[in-house]
mmCIF file of the N, C-alpha and C atoms, coordinates in Angstrom:
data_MODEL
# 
_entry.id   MODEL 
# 
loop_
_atom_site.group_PDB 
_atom_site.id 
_atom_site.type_symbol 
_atom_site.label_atom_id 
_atom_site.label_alt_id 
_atom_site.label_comp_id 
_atom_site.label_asym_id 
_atom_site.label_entity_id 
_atom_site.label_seq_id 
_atom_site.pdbx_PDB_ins_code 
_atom_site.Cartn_x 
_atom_site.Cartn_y 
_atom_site.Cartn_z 
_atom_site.occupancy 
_atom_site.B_iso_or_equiv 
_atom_site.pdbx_formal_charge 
_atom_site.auth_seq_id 
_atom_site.auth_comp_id 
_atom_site.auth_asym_id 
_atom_site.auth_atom_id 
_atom_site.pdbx_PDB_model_num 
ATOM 1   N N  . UNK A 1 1  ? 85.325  107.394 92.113  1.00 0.00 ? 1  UNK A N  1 
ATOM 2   C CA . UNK A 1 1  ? 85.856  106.637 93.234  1.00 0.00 ? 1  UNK A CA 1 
ATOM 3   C C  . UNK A 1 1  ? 84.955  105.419 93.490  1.00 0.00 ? 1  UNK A C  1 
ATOM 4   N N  . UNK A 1 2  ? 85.381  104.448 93.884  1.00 0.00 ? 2  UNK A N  1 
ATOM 5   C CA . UNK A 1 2  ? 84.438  102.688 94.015  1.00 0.00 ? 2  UNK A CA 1 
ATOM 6   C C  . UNK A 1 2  ? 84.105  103.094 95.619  1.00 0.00 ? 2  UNK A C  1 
ATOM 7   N N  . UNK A 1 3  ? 83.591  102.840 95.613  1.00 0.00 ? 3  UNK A N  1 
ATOM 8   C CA . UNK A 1 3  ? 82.254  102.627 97.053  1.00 0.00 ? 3  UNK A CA 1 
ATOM 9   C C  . UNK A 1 3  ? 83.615  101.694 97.857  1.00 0.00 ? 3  UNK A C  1 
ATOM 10  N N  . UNK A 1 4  ? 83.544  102.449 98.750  1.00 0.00 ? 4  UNK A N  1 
ATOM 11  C CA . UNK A 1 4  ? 84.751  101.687 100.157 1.00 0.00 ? 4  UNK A CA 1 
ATOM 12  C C  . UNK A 1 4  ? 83.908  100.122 100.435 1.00 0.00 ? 4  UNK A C  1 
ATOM 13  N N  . UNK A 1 5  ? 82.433  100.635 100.751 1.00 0.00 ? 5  UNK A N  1 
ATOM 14  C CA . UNK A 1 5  ? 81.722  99.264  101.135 1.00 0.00 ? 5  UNK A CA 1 
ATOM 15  C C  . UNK A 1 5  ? 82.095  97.670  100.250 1.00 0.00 ? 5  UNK A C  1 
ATOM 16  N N  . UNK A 1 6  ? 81.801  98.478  98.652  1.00 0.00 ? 6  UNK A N  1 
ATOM 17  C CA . UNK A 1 6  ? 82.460  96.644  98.022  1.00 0.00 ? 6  UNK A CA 1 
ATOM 18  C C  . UNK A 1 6  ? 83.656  96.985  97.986  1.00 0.00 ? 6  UNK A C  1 
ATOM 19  N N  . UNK A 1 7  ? 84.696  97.568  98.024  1.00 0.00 ? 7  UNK A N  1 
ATOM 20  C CA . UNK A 1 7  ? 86.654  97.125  98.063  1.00 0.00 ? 7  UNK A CA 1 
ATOM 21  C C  . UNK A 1 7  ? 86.318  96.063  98.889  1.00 0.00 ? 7  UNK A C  1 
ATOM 22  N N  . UNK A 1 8  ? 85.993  96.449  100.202 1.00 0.00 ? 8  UNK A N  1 
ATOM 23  C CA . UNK A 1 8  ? 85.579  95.736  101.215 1.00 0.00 ? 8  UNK A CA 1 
ATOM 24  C C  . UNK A 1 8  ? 85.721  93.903  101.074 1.00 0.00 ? 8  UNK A C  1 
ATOM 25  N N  . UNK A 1 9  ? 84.618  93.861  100.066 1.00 0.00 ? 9  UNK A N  1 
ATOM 26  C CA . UNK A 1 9  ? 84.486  92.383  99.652  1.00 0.00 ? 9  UNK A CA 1 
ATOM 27  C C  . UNK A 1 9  ? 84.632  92.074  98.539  1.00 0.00 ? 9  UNK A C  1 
ATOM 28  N N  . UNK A 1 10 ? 85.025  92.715  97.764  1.00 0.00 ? 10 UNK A N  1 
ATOM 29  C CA . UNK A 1 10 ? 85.732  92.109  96.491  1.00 0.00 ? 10 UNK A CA 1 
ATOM 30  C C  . UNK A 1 10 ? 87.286  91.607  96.993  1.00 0.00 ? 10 UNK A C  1 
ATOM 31  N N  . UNK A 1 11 ? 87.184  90.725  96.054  1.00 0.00 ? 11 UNK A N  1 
ATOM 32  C CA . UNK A 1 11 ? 88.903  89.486  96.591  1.00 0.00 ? 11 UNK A CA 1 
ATOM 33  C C  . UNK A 1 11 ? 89.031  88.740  94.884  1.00 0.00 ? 11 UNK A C  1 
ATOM 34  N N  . UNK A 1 12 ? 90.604  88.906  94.858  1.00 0.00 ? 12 UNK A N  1 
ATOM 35  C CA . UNK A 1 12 ? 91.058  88.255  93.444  1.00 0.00 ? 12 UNK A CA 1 
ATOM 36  C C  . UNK A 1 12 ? 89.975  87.468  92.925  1.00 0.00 ? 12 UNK A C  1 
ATOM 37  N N  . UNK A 1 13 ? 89.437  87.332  91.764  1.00 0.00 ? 13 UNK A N  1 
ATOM 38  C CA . UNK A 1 13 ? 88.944  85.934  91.415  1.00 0.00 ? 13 UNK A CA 1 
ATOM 39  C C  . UNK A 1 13 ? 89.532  84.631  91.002  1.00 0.00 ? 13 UNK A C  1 
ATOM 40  N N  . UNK A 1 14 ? 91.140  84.756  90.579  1.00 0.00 ? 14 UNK A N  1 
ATOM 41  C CA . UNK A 1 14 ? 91.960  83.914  90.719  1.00 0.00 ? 14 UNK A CA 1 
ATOM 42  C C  . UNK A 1 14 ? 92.552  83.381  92.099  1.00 0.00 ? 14 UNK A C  1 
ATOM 43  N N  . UNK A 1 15 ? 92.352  83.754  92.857  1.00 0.00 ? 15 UNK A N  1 
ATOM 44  C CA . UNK A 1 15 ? 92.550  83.350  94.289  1.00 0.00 ? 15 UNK A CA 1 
ATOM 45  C C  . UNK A 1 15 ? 91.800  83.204  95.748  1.00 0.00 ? 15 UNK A C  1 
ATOM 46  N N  . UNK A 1 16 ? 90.355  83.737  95.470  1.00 0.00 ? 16 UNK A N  1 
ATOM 47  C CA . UNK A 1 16 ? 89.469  83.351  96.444  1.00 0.00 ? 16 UNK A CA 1 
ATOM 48  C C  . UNK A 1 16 ? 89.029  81.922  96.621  1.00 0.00 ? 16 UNK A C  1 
ATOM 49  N N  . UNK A 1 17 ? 89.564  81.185  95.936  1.00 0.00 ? 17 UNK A N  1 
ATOM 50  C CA . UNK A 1 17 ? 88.952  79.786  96.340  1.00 0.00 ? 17 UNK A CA 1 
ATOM 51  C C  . UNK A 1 17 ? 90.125  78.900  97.266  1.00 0.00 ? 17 UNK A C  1 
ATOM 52  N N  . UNK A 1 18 ? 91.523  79.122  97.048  1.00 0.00 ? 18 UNK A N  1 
ATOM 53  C CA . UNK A 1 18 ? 92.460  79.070  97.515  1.00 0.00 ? 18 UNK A CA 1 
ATOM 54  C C  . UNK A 1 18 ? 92.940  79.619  98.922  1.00 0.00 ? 18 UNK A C  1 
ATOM 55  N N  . UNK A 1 19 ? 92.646  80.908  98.685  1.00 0.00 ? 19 UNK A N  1 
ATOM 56  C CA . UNK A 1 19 ? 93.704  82.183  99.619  1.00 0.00 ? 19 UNK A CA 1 
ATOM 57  C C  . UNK A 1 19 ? 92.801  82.990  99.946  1.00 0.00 ? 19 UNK A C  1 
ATOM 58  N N  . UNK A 1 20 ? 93.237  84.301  100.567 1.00 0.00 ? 20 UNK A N  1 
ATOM 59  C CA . UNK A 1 20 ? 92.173  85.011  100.771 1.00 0.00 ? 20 UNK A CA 1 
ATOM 60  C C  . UNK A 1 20 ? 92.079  85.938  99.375  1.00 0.00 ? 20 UNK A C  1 
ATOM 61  N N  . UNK A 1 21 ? 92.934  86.240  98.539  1.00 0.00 ? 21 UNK A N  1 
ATOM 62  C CA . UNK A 1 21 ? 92.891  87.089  97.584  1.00 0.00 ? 21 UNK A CA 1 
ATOM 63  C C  . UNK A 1 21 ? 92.646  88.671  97.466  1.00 0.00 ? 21 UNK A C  1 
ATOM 64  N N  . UNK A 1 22 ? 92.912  88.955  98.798  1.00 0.00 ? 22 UNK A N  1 
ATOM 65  C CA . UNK A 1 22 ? 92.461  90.406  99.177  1.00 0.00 ? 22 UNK A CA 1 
ATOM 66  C C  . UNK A 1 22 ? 93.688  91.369  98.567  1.00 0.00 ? 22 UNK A C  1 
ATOM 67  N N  . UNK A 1 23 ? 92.709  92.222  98.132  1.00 0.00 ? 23 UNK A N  1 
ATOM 68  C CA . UNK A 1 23 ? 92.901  93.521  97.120  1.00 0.00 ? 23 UNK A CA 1 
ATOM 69  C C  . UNK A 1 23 ? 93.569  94.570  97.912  1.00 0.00 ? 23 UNK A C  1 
ATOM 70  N N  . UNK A 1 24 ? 94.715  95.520  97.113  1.00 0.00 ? 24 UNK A N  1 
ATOM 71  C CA . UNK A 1 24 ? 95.063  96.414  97.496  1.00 0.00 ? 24 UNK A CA 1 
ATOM 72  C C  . UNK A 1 24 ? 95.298  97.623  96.663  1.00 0.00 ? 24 UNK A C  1 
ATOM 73  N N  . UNK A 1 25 ? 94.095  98.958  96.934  1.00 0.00 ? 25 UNK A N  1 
ATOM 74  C CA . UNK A 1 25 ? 93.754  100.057 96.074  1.00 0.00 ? 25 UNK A CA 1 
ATOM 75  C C  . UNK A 1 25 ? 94.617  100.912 95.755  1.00 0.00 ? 25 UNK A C  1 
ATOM 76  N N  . UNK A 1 26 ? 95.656  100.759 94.480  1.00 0.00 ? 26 UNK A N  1 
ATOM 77  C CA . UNK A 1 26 ? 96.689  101.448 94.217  1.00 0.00 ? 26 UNK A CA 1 
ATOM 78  C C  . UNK A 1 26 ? 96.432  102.612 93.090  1.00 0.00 ? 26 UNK A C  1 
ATOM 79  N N  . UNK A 1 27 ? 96.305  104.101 94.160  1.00 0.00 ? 27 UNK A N  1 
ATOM 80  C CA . UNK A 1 27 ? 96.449  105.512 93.121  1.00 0.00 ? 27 UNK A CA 1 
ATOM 81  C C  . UNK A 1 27 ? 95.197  105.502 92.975  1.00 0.00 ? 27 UNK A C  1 
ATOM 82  N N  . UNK A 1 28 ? 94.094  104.428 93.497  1.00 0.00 ? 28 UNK A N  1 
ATOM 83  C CA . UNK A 1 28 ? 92.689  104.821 93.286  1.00 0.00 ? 28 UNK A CA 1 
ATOM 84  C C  . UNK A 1 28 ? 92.121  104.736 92.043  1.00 0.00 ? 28 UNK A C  1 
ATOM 85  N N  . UNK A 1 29 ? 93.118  103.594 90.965  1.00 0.00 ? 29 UNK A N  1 
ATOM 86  C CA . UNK A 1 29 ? 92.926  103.513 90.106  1.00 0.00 ? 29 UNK A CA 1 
ATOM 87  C C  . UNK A 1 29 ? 93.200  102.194 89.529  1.00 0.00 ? 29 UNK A C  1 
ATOM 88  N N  . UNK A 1 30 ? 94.045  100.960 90.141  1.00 0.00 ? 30 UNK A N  1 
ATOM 89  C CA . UNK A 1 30 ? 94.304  99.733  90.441  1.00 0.00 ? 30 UNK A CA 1 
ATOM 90  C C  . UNK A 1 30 ? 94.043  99.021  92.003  1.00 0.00 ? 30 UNK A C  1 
ATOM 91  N N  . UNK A 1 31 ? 93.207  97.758  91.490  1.00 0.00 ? 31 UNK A N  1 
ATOM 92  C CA . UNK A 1 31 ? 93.184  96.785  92.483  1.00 0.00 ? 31 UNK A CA 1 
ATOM 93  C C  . UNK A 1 31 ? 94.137  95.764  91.966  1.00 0.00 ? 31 UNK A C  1 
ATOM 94  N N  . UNK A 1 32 ? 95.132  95.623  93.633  1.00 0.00 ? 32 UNK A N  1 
ATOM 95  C CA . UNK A 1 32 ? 96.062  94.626  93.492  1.00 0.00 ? 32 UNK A CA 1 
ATOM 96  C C  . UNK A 1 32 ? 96.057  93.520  94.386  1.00 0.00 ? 32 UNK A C  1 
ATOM 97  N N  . UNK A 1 33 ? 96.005  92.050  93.647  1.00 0.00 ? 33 UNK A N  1 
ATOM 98  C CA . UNK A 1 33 ? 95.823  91.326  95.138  1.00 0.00 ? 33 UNK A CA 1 
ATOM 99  C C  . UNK A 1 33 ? 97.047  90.785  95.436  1.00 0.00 ? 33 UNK A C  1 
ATOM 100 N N  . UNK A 1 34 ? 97.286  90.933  96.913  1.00 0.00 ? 34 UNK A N  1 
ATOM 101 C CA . UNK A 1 34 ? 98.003  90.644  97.843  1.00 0.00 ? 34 UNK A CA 1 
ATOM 102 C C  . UNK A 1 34 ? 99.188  89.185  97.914  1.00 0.00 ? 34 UNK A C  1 
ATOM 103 N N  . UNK A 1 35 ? 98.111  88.541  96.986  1.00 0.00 ? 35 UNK A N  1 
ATOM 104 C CA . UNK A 1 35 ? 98.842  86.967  97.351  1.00 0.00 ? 35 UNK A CA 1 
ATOM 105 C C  . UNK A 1 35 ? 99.321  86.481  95.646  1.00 0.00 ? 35 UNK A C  1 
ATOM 106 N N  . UNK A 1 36 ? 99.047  86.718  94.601  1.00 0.00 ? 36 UNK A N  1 
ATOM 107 C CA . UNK A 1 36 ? 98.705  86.461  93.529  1.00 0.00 ? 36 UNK A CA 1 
ATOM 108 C C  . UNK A 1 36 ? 99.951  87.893  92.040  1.00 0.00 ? 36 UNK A C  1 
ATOM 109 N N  . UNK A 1 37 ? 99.557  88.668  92.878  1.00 0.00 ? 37 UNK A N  1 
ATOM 110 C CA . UNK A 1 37 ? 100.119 89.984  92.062  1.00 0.00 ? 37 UNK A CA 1 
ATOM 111 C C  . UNK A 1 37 ? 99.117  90.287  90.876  1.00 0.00 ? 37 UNK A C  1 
ATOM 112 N N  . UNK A 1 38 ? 98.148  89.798  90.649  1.00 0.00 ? 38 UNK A N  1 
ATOM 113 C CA . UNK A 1 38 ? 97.544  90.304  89.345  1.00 0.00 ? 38 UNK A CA 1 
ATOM 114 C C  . UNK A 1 38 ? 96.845  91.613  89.929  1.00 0.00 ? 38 UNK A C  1 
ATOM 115 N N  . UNK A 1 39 ? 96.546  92.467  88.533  1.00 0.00 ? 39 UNK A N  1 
ATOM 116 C CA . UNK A 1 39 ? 96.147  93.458  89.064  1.00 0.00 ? 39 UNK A CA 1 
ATOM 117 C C  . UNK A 1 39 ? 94.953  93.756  88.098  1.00 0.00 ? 39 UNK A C  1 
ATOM 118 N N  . UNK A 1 40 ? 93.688  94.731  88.710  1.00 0.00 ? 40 UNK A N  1 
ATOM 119 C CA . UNK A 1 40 ? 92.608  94.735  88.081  1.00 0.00 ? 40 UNK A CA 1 
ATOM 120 C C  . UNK A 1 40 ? 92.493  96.163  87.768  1.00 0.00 ? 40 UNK A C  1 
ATOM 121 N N  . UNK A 1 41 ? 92.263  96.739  86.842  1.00 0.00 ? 41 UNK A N  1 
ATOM 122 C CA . UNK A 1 41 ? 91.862  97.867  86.457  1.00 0.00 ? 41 UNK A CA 1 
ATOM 123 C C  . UNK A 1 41 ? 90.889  98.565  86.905  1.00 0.00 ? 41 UNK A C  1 
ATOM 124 N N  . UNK A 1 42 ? 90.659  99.725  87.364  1.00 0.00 ? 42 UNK A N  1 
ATOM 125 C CA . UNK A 1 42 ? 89.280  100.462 87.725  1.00 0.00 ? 42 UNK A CA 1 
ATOM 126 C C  . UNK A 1 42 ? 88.937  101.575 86.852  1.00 0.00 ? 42 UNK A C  1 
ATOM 127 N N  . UNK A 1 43 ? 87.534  101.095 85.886  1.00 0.00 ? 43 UNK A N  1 
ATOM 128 C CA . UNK A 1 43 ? 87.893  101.900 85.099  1.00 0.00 ? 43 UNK A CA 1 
ATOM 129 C C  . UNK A 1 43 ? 86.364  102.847 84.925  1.00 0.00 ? 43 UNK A C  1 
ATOM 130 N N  . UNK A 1 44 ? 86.054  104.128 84.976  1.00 0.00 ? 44 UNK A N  1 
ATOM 131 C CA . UNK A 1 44 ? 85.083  104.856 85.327  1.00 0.00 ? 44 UNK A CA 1 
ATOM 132 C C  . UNK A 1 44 ? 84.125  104.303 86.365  1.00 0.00 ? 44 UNK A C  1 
ATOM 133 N N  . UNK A 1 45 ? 85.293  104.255 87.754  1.00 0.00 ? 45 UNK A N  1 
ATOM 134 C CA . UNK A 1 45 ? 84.753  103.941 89.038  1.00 0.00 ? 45 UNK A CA 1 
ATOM 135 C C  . UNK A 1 45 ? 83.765  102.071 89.092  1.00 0.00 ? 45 UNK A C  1 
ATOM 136 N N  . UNK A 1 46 ? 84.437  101.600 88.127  1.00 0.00 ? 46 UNK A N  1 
ATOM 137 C CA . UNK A 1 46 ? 84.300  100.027 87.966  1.00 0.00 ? 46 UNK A CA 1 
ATOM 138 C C  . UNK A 1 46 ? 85.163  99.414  87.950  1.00 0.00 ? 46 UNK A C  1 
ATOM 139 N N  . UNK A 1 47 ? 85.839  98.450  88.964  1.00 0.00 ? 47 UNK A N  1 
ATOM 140 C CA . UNK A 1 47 ? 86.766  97.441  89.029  1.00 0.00 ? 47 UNK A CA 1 
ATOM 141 C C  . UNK A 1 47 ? 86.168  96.566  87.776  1.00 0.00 ? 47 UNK A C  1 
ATOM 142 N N  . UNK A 1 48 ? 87.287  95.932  87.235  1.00 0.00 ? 48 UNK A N  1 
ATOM 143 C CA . UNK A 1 48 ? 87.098  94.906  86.239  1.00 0.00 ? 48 UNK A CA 1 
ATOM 144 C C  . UNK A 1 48 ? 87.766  93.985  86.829  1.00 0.00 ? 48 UNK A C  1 
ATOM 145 N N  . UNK A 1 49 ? 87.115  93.273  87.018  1.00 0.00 ? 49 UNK A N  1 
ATOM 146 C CA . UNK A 1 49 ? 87.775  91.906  87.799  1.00 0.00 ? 49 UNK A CA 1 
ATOM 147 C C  . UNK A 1 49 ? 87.496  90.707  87.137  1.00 0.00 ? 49 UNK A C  1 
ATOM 148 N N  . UNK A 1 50 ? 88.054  90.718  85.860  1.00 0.00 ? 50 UNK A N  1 
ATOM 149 C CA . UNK A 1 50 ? 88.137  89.657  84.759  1.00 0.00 ? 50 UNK A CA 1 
ATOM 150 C C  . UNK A 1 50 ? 89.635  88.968  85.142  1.00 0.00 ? 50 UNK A C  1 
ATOM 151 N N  . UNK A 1 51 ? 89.659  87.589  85.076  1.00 0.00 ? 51 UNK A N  1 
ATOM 152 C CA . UNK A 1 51 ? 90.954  86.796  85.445  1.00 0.00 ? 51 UNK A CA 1 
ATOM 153 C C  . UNK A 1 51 ? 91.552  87.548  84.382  1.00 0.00 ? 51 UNK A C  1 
ATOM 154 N N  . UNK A 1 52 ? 91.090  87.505  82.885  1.00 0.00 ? 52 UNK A N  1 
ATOM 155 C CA . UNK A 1 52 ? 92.043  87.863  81.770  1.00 0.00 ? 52 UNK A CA 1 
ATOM 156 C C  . UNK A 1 52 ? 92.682  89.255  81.891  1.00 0.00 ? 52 UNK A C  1 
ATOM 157 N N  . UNK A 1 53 ? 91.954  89.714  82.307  1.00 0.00 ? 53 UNK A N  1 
ATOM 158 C CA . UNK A 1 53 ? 92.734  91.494  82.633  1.00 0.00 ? 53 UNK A CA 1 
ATOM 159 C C  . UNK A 1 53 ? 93.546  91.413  83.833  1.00 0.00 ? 53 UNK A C  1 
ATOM 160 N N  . UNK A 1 54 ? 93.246  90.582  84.648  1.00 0.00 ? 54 UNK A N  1 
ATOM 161 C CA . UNK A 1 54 ? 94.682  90.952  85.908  1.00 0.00 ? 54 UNK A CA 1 
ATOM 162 C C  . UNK A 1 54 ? 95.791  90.277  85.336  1.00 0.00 ? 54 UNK A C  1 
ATOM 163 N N  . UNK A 1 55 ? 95.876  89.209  84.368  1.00 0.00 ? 55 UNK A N  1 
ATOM 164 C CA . UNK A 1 55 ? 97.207  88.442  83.829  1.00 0.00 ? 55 UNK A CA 1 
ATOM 165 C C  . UNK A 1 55 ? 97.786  89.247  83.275  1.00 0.00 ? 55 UNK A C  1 
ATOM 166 N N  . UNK A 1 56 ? 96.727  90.264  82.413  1.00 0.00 ? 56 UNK A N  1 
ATOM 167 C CA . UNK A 1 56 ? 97.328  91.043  81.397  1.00 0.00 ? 56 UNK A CA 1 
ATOM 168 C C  . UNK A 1 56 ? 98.878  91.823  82.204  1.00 0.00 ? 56 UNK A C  1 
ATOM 169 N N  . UNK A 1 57 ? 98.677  92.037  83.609  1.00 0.00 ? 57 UNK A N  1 
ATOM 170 C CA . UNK A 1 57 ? 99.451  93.541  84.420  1.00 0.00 ? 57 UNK A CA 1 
ATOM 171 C C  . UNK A 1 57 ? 100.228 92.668  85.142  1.00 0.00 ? 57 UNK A C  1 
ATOM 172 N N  . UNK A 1 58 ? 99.766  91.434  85.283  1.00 0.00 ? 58 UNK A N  1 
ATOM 173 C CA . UNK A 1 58 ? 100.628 91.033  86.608  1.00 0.00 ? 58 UNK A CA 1 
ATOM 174 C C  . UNK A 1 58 ? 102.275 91.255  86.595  1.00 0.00 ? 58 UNK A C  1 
ATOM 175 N N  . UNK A 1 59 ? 102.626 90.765  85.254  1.00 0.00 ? 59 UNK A N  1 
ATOM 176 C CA . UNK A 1 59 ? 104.428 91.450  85.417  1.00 0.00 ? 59 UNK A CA 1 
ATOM 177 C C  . UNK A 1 59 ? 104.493 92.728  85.439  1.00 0.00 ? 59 UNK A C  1 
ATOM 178 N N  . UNK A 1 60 ? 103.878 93.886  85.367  1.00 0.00 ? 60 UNK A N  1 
ATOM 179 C CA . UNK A 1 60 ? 104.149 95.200  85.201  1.00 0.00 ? 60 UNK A CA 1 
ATOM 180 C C  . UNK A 1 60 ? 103.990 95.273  86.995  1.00 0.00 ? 60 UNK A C  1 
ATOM 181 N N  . UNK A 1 61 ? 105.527 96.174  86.680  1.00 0.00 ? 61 UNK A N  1 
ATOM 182 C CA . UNK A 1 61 ? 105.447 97.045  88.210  1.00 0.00 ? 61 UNK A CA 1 
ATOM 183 C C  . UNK A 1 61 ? 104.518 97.587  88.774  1.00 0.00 ? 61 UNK A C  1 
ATOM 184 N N  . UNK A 1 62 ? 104.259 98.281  89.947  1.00 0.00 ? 62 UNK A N  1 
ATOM 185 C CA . UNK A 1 62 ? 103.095 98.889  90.442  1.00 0.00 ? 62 UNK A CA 1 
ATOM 186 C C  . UNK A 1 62 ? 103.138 99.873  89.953  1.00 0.00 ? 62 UNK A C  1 
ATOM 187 N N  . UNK A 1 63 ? 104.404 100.615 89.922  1.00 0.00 ? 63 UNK A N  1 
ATOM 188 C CA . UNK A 1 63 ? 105.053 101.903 89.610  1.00 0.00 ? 63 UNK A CA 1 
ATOM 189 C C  . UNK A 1 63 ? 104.895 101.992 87.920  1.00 0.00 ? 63 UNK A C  1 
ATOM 190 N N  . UNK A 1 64 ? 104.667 100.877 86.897  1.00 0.00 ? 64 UNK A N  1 
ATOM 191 C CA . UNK A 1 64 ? 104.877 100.946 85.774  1.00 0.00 ? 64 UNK A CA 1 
ATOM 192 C C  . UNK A 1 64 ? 103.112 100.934 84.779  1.00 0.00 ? 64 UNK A C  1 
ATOM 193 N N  . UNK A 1 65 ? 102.489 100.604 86.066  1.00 0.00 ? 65 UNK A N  1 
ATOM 194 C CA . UNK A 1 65 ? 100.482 100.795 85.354  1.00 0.00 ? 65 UNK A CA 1 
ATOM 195 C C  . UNK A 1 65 ? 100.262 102.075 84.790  1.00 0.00 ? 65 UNK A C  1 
ATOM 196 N N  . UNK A 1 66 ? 99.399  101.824 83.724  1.00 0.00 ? 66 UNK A N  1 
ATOM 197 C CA . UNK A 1 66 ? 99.228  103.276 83.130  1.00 0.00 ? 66 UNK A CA 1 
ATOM 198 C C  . UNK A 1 66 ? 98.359  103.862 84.126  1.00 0.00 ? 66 UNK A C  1 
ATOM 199 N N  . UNK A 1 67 ? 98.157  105.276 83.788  1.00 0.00 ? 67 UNK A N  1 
ATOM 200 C CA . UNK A 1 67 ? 97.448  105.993 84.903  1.00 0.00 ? 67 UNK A CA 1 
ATOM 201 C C  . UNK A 1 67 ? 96.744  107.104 83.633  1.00 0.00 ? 67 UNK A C  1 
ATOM 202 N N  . UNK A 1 68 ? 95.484  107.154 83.456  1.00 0.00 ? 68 UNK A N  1 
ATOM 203 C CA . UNK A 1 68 ? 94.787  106.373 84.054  1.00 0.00 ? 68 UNK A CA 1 
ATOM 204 C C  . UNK A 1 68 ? 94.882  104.722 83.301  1.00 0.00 ? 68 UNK A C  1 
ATOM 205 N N  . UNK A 1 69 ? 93.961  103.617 83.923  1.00 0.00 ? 69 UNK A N  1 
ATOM 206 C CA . UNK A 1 69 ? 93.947  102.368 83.501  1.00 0.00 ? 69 UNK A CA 1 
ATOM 207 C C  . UNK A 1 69 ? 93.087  102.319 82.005  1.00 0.00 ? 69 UNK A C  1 
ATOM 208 N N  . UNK A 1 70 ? 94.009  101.531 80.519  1.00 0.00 ? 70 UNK A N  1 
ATOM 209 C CA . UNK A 1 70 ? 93.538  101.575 79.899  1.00 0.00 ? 70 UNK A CA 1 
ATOM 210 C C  . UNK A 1 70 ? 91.743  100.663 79.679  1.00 0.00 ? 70 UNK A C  1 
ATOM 211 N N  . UNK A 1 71 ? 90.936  100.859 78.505  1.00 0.00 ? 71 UNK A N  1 
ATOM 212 C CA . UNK A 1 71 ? 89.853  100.104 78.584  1.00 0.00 ? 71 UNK A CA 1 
ATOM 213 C C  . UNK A 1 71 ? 89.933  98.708  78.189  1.00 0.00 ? 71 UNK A C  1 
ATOM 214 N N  . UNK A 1 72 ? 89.314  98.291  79.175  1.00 0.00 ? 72 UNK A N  1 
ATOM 215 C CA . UNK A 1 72 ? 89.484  96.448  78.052  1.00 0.00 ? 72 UNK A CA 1 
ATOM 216 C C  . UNK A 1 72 ? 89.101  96.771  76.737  1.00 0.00 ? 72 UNK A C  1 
ATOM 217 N N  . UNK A 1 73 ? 89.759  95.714  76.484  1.00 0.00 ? 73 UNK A N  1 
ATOM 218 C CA . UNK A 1 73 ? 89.425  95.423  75.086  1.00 0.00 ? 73 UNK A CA 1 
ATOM 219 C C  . UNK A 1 73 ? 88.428  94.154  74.494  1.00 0.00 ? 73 UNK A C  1 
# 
């Protein structure tokens, strides 16, 4: 599980300079931001918050992320 304290302050990196980019913890296993739709993988209790990995998901449904999130590559 990621520490509640950084969800807290982690925010898209494609959209914090813009927007607020704030994240939303889906299944405890995806971060999704709010304004943007990309989504970040959490993967052995590490968000990956690489721009290139949230593009990768952004068209996939919420309902359609693997579970668990595969590893970057």
């Amino acid at each position: 599980m990621v520490n509640p304290d950084l969800l807290e302050i982690l925010r898209c990196p494609a959209c914090v300079r813009e927007k607020e980019g704030l994240l939303k913890l889906y299944q405890d296993s995806w971060l999704i931001c709010e304004d943007c739709g990309r989504k970040y993988p959490i993967v052995e209790d590490i968000p990956v918050m690489l721009i290139s990995e949230g593009d990768k998901w952004q068209s996939v449904a919420d309902e359609g992320l693997p579970m668990p999130p595969p590893r970057p590559e």
